[in-house]
N, C-alpha and C positions, 0 to 999 in steps of 0.2 A: 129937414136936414138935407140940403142939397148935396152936399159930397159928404163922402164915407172920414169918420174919426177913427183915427187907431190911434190907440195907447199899448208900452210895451211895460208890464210887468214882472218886476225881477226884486230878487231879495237875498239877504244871505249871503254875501261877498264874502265875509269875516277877512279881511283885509288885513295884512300882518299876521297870520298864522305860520309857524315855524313847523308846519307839520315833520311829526319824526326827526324834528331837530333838522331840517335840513331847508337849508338858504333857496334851492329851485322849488321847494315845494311851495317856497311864500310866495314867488316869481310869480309860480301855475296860476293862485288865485289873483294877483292883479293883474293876468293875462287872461284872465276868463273873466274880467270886471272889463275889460280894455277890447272883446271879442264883442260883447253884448254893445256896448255902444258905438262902436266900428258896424253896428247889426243893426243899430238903429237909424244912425245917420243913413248908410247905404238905401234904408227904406222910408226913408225923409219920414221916420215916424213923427206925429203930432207931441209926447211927452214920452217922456220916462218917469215909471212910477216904481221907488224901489222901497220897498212892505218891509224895511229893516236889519240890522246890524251890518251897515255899510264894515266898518271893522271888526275885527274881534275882539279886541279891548277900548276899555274906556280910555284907554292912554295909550296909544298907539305911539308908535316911533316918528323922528322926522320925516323918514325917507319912504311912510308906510304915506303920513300926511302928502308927502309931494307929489308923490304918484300918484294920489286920488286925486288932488286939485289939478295937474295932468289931466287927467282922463277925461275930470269933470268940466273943464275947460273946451276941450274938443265937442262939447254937446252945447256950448253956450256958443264957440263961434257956426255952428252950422245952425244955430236959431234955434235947440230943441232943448224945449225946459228940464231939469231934471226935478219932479215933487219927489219928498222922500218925509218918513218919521223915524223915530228914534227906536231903536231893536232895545234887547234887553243889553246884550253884551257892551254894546258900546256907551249905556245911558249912565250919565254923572248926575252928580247933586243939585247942578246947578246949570251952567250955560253948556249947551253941547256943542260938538264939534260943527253939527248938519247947522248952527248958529254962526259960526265963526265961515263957513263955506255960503252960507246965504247973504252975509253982509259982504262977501267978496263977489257978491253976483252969478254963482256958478249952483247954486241951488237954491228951493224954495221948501220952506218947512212947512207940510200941508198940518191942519188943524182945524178946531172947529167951525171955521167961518171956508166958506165954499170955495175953490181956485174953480175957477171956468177956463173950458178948452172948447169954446163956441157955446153948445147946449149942452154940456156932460159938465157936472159938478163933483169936482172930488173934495171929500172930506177926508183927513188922517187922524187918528189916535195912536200916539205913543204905547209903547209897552206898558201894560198894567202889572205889577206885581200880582201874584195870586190871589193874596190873601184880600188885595183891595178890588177885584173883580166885585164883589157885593156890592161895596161901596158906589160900582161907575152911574154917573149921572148923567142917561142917551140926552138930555133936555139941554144940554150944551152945547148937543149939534144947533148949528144957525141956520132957519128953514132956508132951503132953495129960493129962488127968483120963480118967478113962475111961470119963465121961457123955457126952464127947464127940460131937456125930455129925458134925459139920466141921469140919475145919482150914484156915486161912486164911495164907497168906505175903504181907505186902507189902515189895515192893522199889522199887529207884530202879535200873535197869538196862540197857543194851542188850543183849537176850536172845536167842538164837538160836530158832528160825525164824527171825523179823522182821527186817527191814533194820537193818544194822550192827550185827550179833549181834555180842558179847565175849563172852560168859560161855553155852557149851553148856548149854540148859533141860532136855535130855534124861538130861546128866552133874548136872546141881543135883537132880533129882527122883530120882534112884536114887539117889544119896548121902544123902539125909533118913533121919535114925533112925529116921523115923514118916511117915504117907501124908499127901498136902498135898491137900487137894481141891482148891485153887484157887490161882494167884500173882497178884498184881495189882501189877501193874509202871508206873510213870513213867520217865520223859526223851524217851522219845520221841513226838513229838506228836502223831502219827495212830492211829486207833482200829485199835487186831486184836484176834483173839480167834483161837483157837487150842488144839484138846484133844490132848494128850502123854499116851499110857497112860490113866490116867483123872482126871489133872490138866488142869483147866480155867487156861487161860496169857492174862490179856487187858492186852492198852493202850486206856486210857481217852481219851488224845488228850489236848492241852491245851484251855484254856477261852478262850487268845484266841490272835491266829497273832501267832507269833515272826518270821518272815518271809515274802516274797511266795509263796514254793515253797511254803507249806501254805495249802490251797486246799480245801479239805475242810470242811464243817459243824463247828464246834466241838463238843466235847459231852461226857458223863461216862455212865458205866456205873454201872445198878443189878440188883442180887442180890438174887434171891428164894428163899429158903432154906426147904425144907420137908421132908414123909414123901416125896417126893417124887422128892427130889434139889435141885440148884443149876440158877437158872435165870440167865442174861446177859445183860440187857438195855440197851439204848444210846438215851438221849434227848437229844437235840440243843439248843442252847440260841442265844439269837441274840445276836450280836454288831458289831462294825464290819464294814461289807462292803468289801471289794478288788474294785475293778472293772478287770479289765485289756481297752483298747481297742487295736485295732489299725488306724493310718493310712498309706495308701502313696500317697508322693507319685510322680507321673507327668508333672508341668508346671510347671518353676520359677515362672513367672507364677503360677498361681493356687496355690501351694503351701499354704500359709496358711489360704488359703479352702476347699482340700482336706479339711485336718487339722480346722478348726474346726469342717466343717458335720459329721464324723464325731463330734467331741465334742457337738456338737448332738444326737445321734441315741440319746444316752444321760442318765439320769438322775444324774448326778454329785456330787448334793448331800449334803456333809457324809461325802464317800466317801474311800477311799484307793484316789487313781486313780494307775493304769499305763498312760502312753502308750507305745506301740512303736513307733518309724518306720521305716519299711521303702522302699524304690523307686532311686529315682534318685541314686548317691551322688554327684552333680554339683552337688545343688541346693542350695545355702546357704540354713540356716536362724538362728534367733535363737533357744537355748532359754527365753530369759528374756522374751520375748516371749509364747510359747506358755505357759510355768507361770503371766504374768499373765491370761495370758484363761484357764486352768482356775479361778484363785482367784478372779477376778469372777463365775462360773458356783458360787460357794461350795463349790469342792472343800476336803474336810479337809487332804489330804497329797498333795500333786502331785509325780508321778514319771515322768520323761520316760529313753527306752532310744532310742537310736539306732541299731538294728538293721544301719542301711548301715555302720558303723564299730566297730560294739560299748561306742562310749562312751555315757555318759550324762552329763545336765545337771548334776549334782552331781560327777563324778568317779569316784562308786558302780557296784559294779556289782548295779542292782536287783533283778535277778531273780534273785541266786542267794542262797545262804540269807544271812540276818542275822547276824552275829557279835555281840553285846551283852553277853560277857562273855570275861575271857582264854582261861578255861579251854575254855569253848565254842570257843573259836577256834582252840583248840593241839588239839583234840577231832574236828572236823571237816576243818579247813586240813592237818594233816600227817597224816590220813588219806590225803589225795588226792595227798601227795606222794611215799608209797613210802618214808617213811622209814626209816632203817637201824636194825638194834640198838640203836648207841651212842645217837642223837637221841629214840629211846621212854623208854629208860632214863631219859635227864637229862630229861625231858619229864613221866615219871610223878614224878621225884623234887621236880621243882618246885611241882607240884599238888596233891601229898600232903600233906592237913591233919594225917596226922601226924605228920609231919616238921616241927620246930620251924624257923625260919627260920633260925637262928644253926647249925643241923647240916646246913640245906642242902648246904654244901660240902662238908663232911667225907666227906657222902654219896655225894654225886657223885660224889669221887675216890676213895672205895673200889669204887663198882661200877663207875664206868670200867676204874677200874686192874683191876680183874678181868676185863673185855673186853682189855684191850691183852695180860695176860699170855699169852693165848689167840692171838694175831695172829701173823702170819708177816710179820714185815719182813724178809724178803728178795725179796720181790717186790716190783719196785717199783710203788708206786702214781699214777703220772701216769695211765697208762688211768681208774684210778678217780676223778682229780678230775676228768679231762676227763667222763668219763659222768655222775656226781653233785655237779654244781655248784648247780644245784636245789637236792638235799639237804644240800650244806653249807651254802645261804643258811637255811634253814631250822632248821639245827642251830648255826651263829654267833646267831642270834636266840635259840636256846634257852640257849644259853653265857652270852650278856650278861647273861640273864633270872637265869643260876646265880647269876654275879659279884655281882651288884646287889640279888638275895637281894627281886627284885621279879617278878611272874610278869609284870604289864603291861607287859613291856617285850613281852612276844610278841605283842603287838599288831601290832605294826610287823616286818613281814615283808620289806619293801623296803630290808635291810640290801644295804650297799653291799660288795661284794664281788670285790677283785683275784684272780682268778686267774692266776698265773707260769705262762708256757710254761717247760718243761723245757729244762734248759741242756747242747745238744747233748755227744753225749761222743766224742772224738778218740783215735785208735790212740795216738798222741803223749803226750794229756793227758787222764786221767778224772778227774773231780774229782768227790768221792764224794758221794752221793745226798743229800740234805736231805729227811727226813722231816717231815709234819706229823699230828698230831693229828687234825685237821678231815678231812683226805687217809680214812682209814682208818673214822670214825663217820660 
């Protein structure tokens, strides 16, 4: 390898996000997609490799489309490829968008047959649903040339080491036909980097924050490729700043003039500011009051946490992560709910871009009905709706979501939900068990 290969690593755009409902916030992320390639030409990188969900939906707007072909445009006339695959959020049933931008010449959709950039071979893999990770078949990869002297993998994943691992990186690397020097992985938005045997495992982070919980320098990773070996490198790119203040009130009377002269003691302008209130939960406050004195001080996005009560001024709960798409929210939300078999199952089946909408059902009731034949109904199950009421509100949300052959109904988590006490049973009179469905997933 006579001269040094760099490739720049970047993922995560989610392009068209309306963050907090507001028209600059969508700007920020196609100026932080428009900063990295301005980042890349400047350093005549060899390729752009982006690990997934160029947009944030699968149906992005026009104006979200123009500006990507825009952007992606500027990297075809200064001669640098963009390889990219398909993220979760943006993946449809059928043809994708990174299809319709490759037949216009301004991207190249990697897969399992090799893109060469001299002696570095990169392969891509689209987003795997979860549930089909068992399923994946590494024997797809198309061996290297045997000029080879790296091989490259990028995915859209949550990989084990890293927080919310799905898919063991230890069980993916020994199962390859062929040795992978490097994975370069998207969805999850903080940077790691990580060496397995003698594969290099990195997250690039995303290029602007999805929610207030990522708090961390934006930024993308660049690979230097030589006699050498693989180098990893992470440079940081600037973006909107999140300023989170914290005010504790002590004295209803001057409460106001507490909180203000605290937001006085900070720079706020054009920011996406976090107020927290903390202190006396006696003290009546106005939050509409308060979000007008942050926007006369020219805050971008005023967000108010009343820490004495856990509410906030919008009804939000701000500090924890953003949901801005269903899938994301059925991804995250019933993570934390412990849900059962049955509710992953219809969960992965609604999600699944390959599952055509019209077979959604059919779906469902075959791998349900394959759970129920497995179940013991002679126990009865009132213990279990009393313990998992929880998970049945969460899994009547994913039911709806079956019926209606719409995933956005799982938005709405605050399904309303009767639970029957059990109807005592008498020496006299037993009157036989009523089973339900819901009871058992």
């Amino acid at each position: 390898m006579n001269t040094d290969i760099q490739l720049l690593h970047t993922a995560d755009k989610h392009i068209g996000y309306r963050q907090y409902h507001n028209d600059v916030r969508r700007q920020d992320f196609i100026d932080a997609f428009s900063t990295v390639v301005n980042d890349a030409i400047d350093m005549d990188i060899d390729a752009v490799i982006h690990a997934g969900d160029l947009f944030d939906s699968r149906n992005p707007t026009l104006d979200d489309i123009l500006d990507t072909i825009d952007i992606l445009s500027r990297l075809k006339t200064a001669g640098i490829p963009f390889l990219a695959i398909v993220g979760n959020h943006e993946s449809k049933q059928s043809t994708q968008w990174l299809d319709l931008f490759e037949s216009m010449g301004i991207a190249i959709r990697l897969g399992s047959c090799p893109y060469r950039i001299r002696d570095v071979s990169i392969y891509g893999i689209d987003s795997v649903p979860r549930s089909k990770i068992p399923l994946f078949d590494p024997s797809v990869l198309q061996s290297p040339a045997e000029d080879s002297a790296y091989n490259i993998l990028v995915m859209h994943q949550l990989m084990t080491p890293f927080p919310f691992g799905e898919w063991d990186s230890e069980e993916l690397i020994r199962s390859l036909p062929f040795r992978m020097d490097a994975i370069l992985l998207g969805d999850y938005h903080k940077y790691e980097k990580e060496r397995i045997d003698d594969t290099w495992i990195t997250y690039c982070g995303s290029t602007e924050r999805n929610s207030a919980s990522e708090r961390e320098t934006r930024s993308y990773n660049i690979l230097t490729f030589n006699d050498r070996g693989i180098d990893i490198g992470r440079r940081n790119i600037p973006t909107r700043d999140f300023l989170f203040i914290k005010a504790t009130l002590g004295d209803g009377d001057n409460a106001y003039e507490d909180i203000f002269n605290v937001i006085k003691e900070h720079d706020v302008v054009q920011k996406v500011v976090f107020l927290e209130i903390s202190g006396d939960p006696d003290i009546s406050i106005s939050y509409s009051e308060i979000e007008e004195f942050l926007l006369k001080r020219n805050v971008l996005v005023p967000r108010i946490v009343d820490a004495r009560s856990g509410d906030a001024e919008s009804g939000e709960e701000v500090m924890e992560v953003s949901f801005f798409d269903p899938e994301e929210a059925v991804k995250n939300e019933i993570k934390g709910m412990e849900l059962t078999t049955g509710g992953l199952v219809i969960d992965e089946i609604i999600r699944d871009p390959a599952i055509p909408k019209t077979k959604v059902d059919i779906e469902a009731e075959m791998k349900v009905g394959a759970l129920i034949s497995d179940m013991d109904f002679t126990q009865s199950p009132q213990h279990i709706v009393a313990a998992t009421a929880k998970q049945e509100t969460a899994y009547e949300a994913v039911v709806e979501a079956v019926k209606q052959n719409d995933a956005s109904i799982i938005r709405e988590r605050e399904t309303s939900i009767e639970l029957q006490p059990p109807v005592p049973e008498t020496d006299t009179e037993k009157k036989p068990k009523q089973y339900n469905l819901g009871d058992y997933l």
